[in-house]
N, C-alpha and C positions, 0 to 999 in steps of 0.2 A: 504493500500500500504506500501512495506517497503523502507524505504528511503536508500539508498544507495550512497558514492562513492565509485568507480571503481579507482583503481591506475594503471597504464598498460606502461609497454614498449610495445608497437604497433610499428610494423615494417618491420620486413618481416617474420616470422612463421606467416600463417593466422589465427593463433587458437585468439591472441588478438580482431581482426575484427570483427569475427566472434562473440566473446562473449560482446563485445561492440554493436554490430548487433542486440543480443539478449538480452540486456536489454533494447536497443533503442527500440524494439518490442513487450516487453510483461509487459501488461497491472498492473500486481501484484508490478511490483518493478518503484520507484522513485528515477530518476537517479539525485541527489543534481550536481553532479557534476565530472567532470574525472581529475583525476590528469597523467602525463607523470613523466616516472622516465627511467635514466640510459641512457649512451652512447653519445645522442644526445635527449635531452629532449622537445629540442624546435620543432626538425622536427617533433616528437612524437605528441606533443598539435597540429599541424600543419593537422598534417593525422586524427588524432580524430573529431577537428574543419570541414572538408572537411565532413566525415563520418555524422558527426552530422547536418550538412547542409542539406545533400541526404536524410537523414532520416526526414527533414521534424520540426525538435527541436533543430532552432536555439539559443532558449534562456535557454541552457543548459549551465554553464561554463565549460572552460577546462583549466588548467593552468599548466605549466611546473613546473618540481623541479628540484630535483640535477642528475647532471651527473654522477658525479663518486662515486665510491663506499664508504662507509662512511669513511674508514680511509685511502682511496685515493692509498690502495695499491696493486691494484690487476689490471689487462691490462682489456681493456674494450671491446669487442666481438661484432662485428657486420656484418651483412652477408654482406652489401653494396649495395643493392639494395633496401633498406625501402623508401618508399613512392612511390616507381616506380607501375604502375596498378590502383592507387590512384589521387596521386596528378599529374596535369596539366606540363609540363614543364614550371619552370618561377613563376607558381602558388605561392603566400601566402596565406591561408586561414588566417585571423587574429583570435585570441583568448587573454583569459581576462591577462592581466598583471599581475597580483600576484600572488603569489608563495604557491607552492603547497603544501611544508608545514605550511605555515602560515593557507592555505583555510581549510586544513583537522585539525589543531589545533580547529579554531575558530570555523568550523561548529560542531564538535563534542561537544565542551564545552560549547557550545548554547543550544543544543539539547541535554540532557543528558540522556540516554540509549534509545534513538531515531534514532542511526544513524550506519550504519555496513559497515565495509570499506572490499572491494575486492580489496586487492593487487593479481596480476595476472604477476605483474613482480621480478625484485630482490624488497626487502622491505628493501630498502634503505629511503623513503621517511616518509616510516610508524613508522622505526627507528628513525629518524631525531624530526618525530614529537613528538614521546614518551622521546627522551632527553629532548629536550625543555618545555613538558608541560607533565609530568610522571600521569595526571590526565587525562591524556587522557585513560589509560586502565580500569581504574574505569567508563568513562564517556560511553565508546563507546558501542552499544547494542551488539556486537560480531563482530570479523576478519575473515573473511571466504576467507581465502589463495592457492593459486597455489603455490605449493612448497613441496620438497622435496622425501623422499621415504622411509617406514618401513620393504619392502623386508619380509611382512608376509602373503601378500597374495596365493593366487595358483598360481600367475606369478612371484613370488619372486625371482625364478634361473634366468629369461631373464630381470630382471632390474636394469640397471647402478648404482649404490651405491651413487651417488653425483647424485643431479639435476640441472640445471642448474641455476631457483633463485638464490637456495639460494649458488652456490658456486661461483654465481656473488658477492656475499655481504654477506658469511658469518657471520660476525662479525654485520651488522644488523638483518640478522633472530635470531644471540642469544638475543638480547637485546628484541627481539618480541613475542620469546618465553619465554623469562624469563621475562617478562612484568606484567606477572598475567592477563592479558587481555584474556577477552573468547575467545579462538581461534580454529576453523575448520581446520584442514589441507587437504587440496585435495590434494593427492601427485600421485607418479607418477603407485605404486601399482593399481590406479583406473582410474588416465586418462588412461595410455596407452592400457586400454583393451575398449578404443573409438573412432573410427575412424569413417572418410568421404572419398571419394573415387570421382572418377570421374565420378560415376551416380551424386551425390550429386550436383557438379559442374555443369552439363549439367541441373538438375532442376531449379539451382537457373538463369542460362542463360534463360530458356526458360517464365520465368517470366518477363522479359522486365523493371522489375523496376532498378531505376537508382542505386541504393545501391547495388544491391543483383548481377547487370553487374559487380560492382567495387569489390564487392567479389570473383567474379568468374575468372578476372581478376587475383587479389592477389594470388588465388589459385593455378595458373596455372604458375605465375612466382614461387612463392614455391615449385611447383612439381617438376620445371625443378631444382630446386636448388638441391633437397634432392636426385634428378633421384629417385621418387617414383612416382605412380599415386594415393595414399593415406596418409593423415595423420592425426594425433593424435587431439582431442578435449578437449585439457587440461583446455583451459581457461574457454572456454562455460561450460564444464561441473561443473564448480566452481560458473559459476553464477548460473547454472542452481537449485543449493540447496536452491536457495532464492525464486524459486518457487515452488519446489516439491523437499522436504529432505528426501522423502521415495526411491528416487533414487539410494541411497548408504546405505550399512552397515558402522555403524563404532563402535567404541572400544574408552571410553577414556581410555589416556596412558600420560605417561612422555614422553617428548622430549624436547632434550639437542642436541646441534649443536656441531662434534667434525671438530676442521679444528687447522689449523697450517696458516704460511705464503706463504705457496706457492700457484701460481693457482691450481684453479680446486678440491680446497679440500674444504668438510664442510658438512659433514655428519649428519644427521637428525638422531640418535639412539631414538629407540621408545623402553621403558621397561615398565612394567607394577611397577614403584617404585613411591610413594607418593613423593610429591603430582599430579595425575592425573590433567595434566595443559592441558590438547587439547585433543578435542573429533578430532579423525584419522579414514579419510575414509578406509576400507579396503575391500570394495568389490561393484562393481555397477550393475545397470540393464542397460549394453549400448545398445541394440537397442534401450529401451523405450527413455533413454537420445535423441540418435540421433532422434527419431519422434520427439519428443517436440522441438528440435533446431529448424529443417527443419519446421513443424508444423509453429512456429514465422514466419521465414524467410521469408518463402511463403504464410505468411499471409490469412492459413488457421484453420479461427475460433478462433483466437487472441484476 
């Protein structure tokens, strides 16, 4: 099994839930523990906690980190509707009190190249924890990250040039990339050519289980958000390399974060110049992806 935490802003894009969903479900990966990062951290541990309950693996930890972005200068983005589909009116789920960067220092440098952290939000937290303990990059068995974009794919004309991680907390994704730490990038070259739609939604309803309703739920207040009846499997498809890496091409490359102070800037440039610091996803096989999710989900043959 490989042991894994998960760092996640969980909130309202269902793609978080979803890939929280799917580690909750599949048997190869050990979930040590979730950490929340970004916006409202605590509601985050809060919806995870709930999730985690439905799934049946309450003695998982979940623990909040920091809010805002590392050097606290950037406006903080939230749709306003996180935890709604989810959590109960009134509901507290409780979860562990200590702080998520403390949890992700201390379980890494315990377990030394034993443990591989899924940041799937801004990577403020994973920053936080590589100032404090810079032996965390030596220590940790790899970073397998949701973030950014190298616009080399074949869909390279239709996508956004900043992603949204890393232009929540620029100034953490360079610290993460220039870490030396072995790092994945799933960006958005390879999510965006993976989608779920409202077949997907009507399957996981017609399963009756109590988690896969509160998915379908999520999904469907997201729809109404984006006015789409489909969306994107950014996060899932990041966890998804922790159990089949044959699901993506990738290329290692250099990447360097360029951004200034304004929002919304922080550019992921991928060049092929030494030293090759991150192996870059740059092409997937998404149906097979989406079987394998749905496959978990629906708890066939798990």
């Amino acid at each position: 099994m490989t042991r894994i935490i998960i760092d996640t802003d969980i909130g309202s894009d269902i793609d978080d839930a979803m890939a929280l969903a799917l580690a909750l479900r599949s048997p190869e990966l050990k979930l040590e523990g979730v950490t929340t990062v970004y916006g409202d951290a605590h509601l985050r541990a809060k919806m995870v906690s709930k999730m985690i309950q439905l799934a049946g693996k309450p003695d998982i930890p979940v623990m909040a980190g920091l809010n805002r972005p590392l050097l606290g200068n950037r406006p903080v983005w939230m749709a306003g509707h996180e935890g709604e589909g989810l959590l109960e009116p009134g509901e507290e789920p409780d979860y562990d009190r200590r702080h998520a960067v403390d949890f992700i220092i201390e379980t890494v440098m315990n377990n030394p190249g034993e443990i591989t952290l899924i940041p799937i939000g801004p990577l403020t937290n994973i920053a936080a924890s590589l100032i404090r303990e810079p032996r965390v990059a030596s220590n940790v068995k790899e970073i397998v990250l949701m973030g950014g974009a190298t616009r080399l794919g074949d869909n390279g004309a239709d996508i956004r040039v900043v992603e949204h991680n890393i232009a929540c907390d620029p100034e953490a994704a360079s610290v993460v990339f220039g870490s030396g730490a072995p790092i994945v990038m799933v960006g958005l070259d390879v999510t965006m050519k993976v989608q779920i739609t409202e077949q997907e939604r009507q399957r996981l309803i017609r399963t009756n289980d109590p988690l896969n309703l509160k998915l379908a739920d999520m999904m469907e207040r997201w729809f109404g958000f984006v006015q789409e009846r489909h969306t994107y499997m950014h996060d899932p498809l990041t966890v998804s390399l922790l159990i089949d890496r044959s699901l993506v091409q990738t290329r290692k490359m250099n990447i360097q974060v360029e951004y200034d102070h304004r929002p919304r800037t922080g550019q992921t440039v991928a060049t092929f110049d030494e030293p090759a610091n991150v192996t870059v996803c740059l092409d997937v096989e998404a149906d097979r992806m989406v079987r394998l999710l749905m496959s978990r989900l629906l708890k066939e043959g798990a």
